[in-house]
N, C-alpha and C positions, 0 to 999 in steps of 0.2 A: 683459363690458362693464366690470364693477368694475374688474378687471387694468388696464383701457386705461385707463379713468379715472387708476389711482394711477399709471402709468407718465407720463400727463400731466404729471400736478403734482409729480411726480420729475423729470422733462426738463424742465419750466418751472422750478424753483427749485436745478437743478443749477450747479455753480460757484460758489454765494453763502458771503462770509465767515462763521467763524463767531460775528463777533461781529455781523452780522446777525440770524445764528438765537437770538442769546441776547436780546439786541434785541426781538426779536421775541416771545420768552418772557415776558419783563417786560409787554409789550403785551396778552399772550395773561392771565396775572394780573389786569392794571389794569380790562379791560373785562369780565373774565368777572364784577366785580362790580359791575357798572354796571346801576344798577336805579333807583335814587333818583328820576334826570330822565323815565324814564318811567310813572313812577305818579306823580309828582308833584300832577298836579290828581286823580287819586284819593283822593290822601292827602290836600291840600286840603278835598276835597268831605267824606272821611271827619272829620272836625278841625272840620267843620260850618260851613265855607266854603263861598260860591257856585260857582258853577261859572266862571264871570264874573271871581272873585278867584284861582281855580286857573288860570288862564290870563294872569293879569297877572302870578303867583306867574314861571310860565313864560318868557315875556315879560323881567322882570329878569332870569333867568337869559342869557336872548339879550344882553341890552344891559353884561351881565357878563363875559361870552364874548367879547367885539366890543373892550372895551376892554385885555381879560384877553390875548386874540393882539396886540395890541398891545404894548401893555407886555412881552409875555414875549418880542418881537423883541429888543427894546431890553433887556434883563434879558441875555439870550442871548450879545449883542455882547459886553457889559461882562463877564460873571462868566463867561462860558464855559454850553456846551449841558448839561455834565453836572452842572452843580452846578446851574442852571435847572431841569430833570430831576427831580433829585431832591428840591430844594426844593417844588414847584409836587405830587407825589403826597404827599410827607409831611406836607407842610402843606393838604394839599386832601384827606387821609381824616382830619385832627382834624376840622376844618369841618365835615368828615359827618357826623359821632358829633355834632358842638354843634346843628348845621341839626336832627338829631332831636329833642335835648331841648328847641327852639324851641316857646312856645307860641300866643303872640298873632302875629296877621297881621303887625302892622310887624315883628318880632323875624325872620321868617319872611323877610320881603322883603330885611330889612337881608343877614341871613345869605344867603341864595342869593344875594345881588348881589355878595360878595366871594367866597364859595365857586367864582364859575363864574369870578371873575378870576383866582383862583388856577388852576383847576383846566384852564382855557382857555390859562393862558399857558405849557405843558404843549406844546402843539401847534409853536409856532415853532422850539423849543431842540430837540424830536424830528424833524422836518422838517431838521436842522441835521445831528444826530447819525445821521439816514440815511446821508445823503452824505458824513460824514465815516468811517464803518464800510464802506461800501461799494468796490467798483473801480466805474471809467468804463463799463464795458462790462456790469456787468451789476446798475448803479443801477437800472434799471427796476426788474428785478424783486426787485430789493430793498425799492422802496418797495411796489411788491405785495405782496408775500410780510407785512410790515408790515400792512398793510389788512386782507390776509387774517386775519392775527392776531386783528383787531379786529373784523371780523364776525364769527368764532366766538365772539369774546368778547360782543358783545352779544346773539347766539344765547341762549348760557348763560344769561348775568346777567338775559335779561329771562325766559326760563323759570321759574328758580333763583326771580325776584324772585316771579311770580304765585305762587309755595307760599309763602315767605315774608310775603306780603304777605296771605294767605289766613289765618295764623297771626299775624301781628303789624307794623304798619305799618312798627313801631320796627326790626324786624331788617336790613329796605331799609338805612337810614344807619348802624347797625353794618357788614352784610356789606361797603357800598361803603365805607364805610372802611376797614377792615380790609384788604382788597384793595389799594385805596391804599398801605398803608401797606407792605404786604408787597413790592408791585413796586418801592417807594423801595428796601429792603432788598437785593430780589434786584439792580437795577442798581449796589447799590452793593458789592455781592460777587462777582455774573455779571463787569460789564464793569468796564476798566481805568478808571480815572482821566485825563481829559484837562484840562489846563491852556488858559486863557485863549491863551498863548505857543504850544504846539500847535495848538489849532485855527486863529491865524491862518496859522502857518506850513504847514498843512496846506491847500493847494490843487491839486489837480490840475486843473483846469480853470476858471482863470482870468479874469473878466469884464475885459476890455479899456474902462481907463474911457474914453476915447476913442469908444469905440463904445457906449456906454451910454445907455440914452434914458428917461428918467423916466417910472414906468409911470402917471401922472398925464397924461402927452402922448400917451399910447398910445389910440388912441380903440377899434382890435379888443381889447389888453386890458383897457379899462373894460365895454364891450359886453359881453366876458364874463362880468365882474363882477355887472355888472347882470342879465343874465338865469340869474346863479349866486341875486342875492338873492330874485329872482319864485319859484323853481324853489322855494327851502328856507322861503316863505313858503305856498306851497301843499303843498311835502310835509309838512312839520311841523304844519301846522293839520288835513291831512286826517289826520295819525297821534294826535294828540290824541284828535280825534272818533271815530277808529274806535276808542279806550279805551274813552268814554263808549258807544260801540254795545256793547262785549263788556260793558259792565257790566251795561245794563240787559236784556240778553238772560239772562246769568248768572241776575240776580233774578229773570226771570221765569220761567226753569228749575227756581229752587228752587222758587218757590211754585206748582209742578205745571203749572203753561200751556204748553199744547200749542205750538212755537214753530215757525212756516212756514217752509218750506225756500227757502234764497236763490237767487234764478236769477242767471244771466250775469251780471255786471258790465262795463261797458265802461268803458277807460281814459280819465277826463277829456281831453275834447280841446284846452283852454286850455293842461293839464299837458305832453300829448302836442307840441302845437306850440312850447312853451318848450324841450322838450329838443333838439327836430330843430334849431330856432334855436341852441342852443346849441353843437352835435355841429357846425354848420357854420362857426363859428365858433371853434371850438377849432384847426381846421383850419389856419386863416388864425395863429394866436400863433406855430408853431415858424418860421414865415419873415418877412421884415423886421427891422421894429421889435419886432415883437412878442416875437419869442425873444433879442433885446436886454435885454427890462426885466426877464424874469424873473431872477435870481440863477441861478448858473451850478452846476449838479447839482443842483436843485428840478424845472426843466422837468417832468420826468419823474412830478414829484409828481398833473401834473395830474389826468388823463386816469385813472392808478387810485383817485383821490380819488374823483373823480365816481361813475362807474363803481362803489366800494363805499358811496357814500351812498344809490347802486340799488336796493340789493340788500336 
């Protein structure tokens, strides 16, 4: 069964360039030290914050992220994907290392509100440099392959993070900096250098402006947007609180308490009816308008985006 397994993901990731799989590497770096945002209201609570203030801590982080893919579209355009790239981990594992020496709540807040800008606007210019590393035929699973990277890397990093953070709060914003900083390194050694003048010139698949419909007019892709934000406001709030369940079970381990064993859990069904909502409409983007608004070699981003936010 192992054999069939690694013959899978052999035949699934066969054909891809290699500047995908170096891509990829850099990726597979960046998240293996991603720890910081998920002990975050840990580290809060431990720092002898509410539990209340560890979650608004969070919260800026989202509303940093939100502006941060923003800006780093428009960053992206202007200066090119790869110097985007490499500015956004360089300067997003200093952040880390300063976000640690933060001591008061506001220092705390200020800092995570540009740390996730920087570190958010990361996502556009890599979403860029997919499609630009990639052939036509086999972007899919390029941007897989990518994804995959990145759940292994958060596998690690939050492993790696619960020893460190067992040991010293402080090594969480070392480690993910460091890491930061190494992936800036390795992309700027791994992969060539692309110019602003290349990447425009580089298009193999062309949006026809003519045919282009502003994804603001698009009502199936707002729809999706929309039951994308329901979906990451309940999976995020319920991965929060399951921290705060493993903490206090922890403590009650240590101090000898006998601790009941958990039965069945079933899958919230609010949760459950937002995805199948969502999965049927996903369906309806690649036709019409809908595969219109999206920018042309992203399409493909979608569906393994989702799909590893699952997982």
């Amino acid at each position: 069964m192992l054999n069939a397994t690694i013959q899978l993901y052999k035949n699934s990731y066969a054909g891809l360039t290699r500047r995908i799989w170096l891509l990829s590497i850099v990726m597979l770096i960046n998240r293996s030290g991603t720890m910081v945002l998920a002990f975050m209201t840990l580290y809060c609570k431990h720092l002898g914050f509410s539990i209340q203030q560890g979650g608004l801590v969070v919260a800026v982080y989202g509303v940093g992220s939100v502006a941060g893919a923003f800006l780093g579209g428009k960053i992206s355009d202007h200066f090119g994907f790869y110097r985007t790239q490499f500015g956004a981990l360089f300067l997003g594992g200093i952040l880390f290392i300063v976000l640690g020496q933060m001591e008061t709540y506001e220092s705390i807040c200020i800092c995570t509100f540009f740390l996730s800008m920087v570190n958010e606007s990361f996502r556009p210019a890599n979403a860029t440099a997919i499609t630009h590393y990639s052939e036509p035929k086999t972007r899919t699973q390029s941007f897989s392959l990518v994804r995959l990277a990145i759940n292994l890397g958060w596998g690690i990093g939050s492993a790696l993070g619960g020893i460190l953070a067992s040991i010293d709060y402080h090594l969480l914003f070392w480690t993910d900096g460091i890491t930061n900083i190494s992936a800036a390194l390795c992309l700027l050694f791994l992969l060539p250098k692309v110019s602003v003048e290349q990447q425009k010139q580089y298009s193999r698949n062309p949006v026809k402006e003519n045919k282009a419909v502003s994804p603001y007019k698009d009502k199936a892709f707002l729809w999706f947007l929309g039951l994308q934000v329901l979906f990451a406001i309940c999976f995020f709030q319920r991965l929060q609180l399951h921290d705060h369940r493993k903490e206090r079970r922890f403590r009650r381990h240590l101090a000898g308490e006998r601790l009941p064993r958990r039965g069945r859990r079933h899958p919230q069904p609010f949760l459950f009816l937002l995805l199948r909502a969502e999965s049927g409409l996903e369906q309806l983007l690649p036709q019409g308008r809908g595969d219109r608004a999206i920018p042309a070699g992203c399409r493909e981003e979608i569906r393994p985006a989702r799909q590893g936010a699952l997982q």
